[in-house]
N, C-alpha and C positions, 0 to 999 in steps of 0.2 A: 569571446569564444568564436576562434573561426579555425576551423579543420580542414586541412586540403582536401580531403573527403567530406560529401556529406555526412554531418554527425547523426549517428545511431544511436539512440538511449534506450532498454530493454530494463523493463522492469518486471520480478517474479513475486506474485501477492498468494495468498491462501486461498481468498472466498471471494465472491463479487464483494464490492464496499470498500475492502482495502485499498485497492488502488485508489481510490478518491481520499479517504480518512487517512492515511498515513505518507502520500505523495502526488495528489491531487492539484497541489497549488504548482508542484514542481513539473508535473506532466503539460501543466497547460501554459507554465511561461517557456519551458523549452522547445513545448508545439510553435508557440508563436515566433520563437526565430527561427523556423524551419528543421527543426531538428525528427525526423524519422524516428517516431515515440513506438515501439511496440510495450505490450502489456500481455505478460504469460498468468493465467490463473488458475490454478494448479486442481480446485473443485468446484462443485455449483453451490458450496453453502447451503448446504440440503436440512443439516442439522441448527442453522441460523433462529433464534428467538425471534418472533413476532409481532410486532409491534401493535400494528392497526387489528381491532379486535373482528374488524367484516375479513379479512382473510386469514384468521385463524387454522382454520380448516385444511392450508395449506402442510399445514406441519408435519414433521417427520411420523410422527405419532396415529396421524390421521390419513389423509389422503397422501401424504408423500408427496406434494407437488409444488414445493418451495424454490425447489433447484432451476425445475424449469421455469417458475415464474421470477426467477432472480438473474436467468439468463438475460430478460426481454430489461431488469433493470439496469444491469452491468452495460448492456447495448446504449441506453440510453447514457447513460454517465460517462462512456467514451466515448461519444459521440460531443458532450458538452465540454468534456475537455480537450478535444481536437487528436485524439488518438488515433495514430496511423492504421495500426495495425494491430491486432485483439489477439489470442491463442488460448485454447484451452489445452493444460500441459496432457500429452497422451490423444487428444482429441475428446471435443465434447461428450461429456459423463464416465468419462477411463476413470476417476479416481472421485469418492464421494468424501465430504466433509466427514471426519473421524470424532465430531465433537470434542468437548474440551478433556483431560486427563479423567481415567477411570469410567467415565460413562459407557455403554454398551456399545455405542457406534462405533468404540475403536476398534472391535471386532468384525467387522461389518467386513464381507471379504472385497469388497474395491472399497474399502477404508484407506484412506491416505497416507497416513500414518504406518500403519501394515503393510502397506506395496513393497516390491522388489525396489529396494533404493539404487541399486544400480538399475535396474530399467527405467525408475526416474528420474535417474541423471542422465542417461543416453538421449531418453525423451526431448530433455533440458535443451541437451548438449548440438540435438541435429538444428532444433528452433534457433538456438544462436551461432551456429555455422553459416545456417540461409540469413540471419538478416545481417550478420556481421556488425553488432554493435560495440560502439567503443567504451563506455560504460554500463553495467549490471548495476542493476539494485535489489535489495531484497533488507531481509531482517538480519537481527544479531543471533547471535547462541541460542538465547531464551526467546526467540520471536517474538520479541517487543513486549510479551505479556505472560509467558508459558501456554500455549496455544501448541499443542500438538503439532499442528498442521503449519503453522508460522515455522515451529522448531524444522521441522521435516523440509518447507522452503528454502529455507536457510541452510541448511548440509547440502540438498543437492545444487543449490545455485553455485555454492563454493566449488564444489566438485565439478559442476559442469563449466561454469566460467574458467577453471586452470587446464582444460583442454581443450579451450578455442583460444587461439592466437591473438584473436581480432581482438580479443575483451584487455582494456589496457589498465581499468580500473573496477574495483568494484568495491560497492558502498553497500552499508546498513544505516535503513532508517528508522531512527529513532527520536522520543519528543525530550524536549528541555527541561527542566528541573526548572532553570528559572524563568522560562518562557510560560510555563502553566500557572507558576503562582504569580507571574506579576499578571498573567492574564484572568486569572482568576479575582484579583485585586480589585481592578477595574469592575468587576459584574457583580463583586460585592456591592458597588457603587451605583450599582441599574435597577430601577423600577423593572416589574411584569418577569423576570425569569421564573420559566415555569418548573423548575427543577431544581432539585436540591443540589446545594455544595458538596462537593465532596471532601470526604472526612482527610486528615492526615496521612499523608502514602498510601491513600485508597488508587490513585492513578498513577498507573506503569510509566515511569519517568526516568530520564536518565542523570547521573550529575554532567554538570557543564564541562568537567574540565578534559573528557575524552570527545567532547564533540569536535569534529574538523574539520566540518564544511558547514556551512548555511547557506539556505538557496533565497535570496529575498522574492516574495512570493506579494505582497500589497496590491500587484496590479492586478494580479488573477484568484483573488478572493472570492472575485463574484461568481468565477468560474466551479472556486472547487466548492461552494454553497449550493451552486445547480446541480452538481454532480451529488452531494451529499441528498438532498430532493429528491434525487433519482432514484435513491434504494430506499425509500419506504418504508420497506416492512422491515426495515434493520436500524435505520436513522430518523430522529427528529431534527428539524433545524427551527431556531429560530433566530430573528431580528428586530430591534426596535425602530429602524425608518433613521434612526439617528447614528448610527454607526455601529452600534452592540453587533456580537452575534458572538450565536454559541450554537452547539447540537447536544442530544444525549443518544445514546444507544438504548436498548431495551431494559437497564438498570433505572434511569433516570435520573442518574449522574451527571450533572452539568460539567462540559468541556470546553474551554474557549477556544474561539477561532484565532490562530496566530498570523501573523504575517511571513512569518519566516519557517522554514520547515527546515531540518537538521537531519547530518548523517555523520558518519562514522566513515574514513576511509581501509576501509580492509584489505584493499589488495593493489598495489599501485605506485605509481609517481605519487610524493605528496604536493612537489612544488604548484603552486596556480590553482590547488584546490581549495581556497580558503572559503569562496565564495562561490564557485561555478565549478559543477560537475566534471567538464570537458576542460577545465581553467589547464594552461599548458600543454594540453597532451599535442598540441600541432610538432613541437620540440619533437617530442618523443614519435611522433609517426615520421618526420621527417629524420630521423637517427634510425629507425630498422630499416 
């Protein structure tokens, strides 16, 4: 991967967390070849379950003060994956977590979900004019899980990526079909997991045969495990000292750590994206 420009990678997530959990390993191995990582997060995760039972009190329900205590962990989690540059879409607190389908928050009027979607694609659209990045990431149709606010990601990235010039490709990320159960496989295999297996198609997975990129991610494992650390009240992680690892979210659903993280090319050159985001596009900027 080498771009007569420095290469730009711009990635838009829903909640703090996201960007670690679904492109975390990918953030931090394209930091480390100098790649200009920003990270757009569209709300503060105000609506997020709570993990640790001493800051309960946090919650939507209660005091209301998850968003801002989840800003201080998003800070920290891009800080460990070496990200350039951070944005809140609109500016910090323009748009609050809309929860998940039918719950009352989606009415909440700076609910995410509920915004003018053309003002949040304009939003989108000025953030990737200033950094001029050559690849977008974000989610598919269903936002990797049916997440409201994934879904709503996911339309204005599309929208806002096909009126900046600079964006030459753009991907959804998404997990593997067969990357969870062989990873699952393995932890069947592991003393001390503290959390249960997940049942049959309980985890939002994709089949293998539209994935069309993979980012190999092994060396910055450690990276996206500190990042996951970081959001607390949202993530468990754990590891056996011997190689294992896995997290759960506030289900307690056990999910393994992979090496490889996978995407979807939605918009773009396919050649040289097999393996590398930026793979070929040097061709393509030296042809406009």
């Amino acid at each position: 991967m080498t771009l007569t420009a420095p290469p730009r990678l711009a990635l838009v997530h829903a909640h703090p967390d996201d960007e670690s959990l679904w492109t975390g390993g990918t953030i931090a191995h394209y930091a480390s070849l100098g790649v200009h990582v920003t990270v757009v997060t569209c709300t503060l995760g105000e609506e997020g379950e709570i993990i640790p039972a001493s800051l309960n009190e946090l919650r939507a329900e209660a005091a209301d003060q998850l968003g801002g205590y989840r800003v201080g962990e998003l800070r920290s989690a891009c800080a460990r994956l070496r990200v350039n540059d951070h944005r809140f879409l609109g500016g910090i607190g323009r748009w609050r977590d809309s929860g998940m389908v039918g719950v009352e928050a989606n009415n909440h009027p700076r609910a995410f979900v509920g915004g003018d979607i053309a003002v949040q694609t304009e939003q989108l659209a000025e953030v990737l004019r200033e950094v001029k990045p050559q690849v977008v990431v974000s989610y598919d149709s269903n936002g990797g899980y049916g997440h409201p606010d994934h879904i709503r990601a996911h339309e204005i990235t599309t929208a806002a990526a096909a009126l900046v010039p600079d964006v030459l490709r753009v991907f959804h990320s998404v997990t593997s079909r067969d990357a969870v159960a062989a990873g699952l496989k393995k932890l069947r295999g592991v003393e001390g997991v503290p959390w249960r297996m997940p049942e049959p198609g309980e985890l939002p997975v994709v089949d293998d045969e539209i994935i069309t990129t993979r980012v190999a991610i092994e060396d910055h494992v450690p990276a996206k495990l500190s990042a996951l650390r970081a959001h607390a009240t949202q993530v468990s992680v754990w590891e056996n000292g011997e190689g294992a690892a896995c997290y759960a979210l506030s289900n307690g659903i056990t999910q393994p750590v992979i090496g490889t993280e996978y995407y979807v090319l939605a918009a773009g050159p396919a050649d040289g994206a097999e393996t590398d985001l930026f793979g070929g596009l040097n061709d393509v900027e030296r042809a406009r």
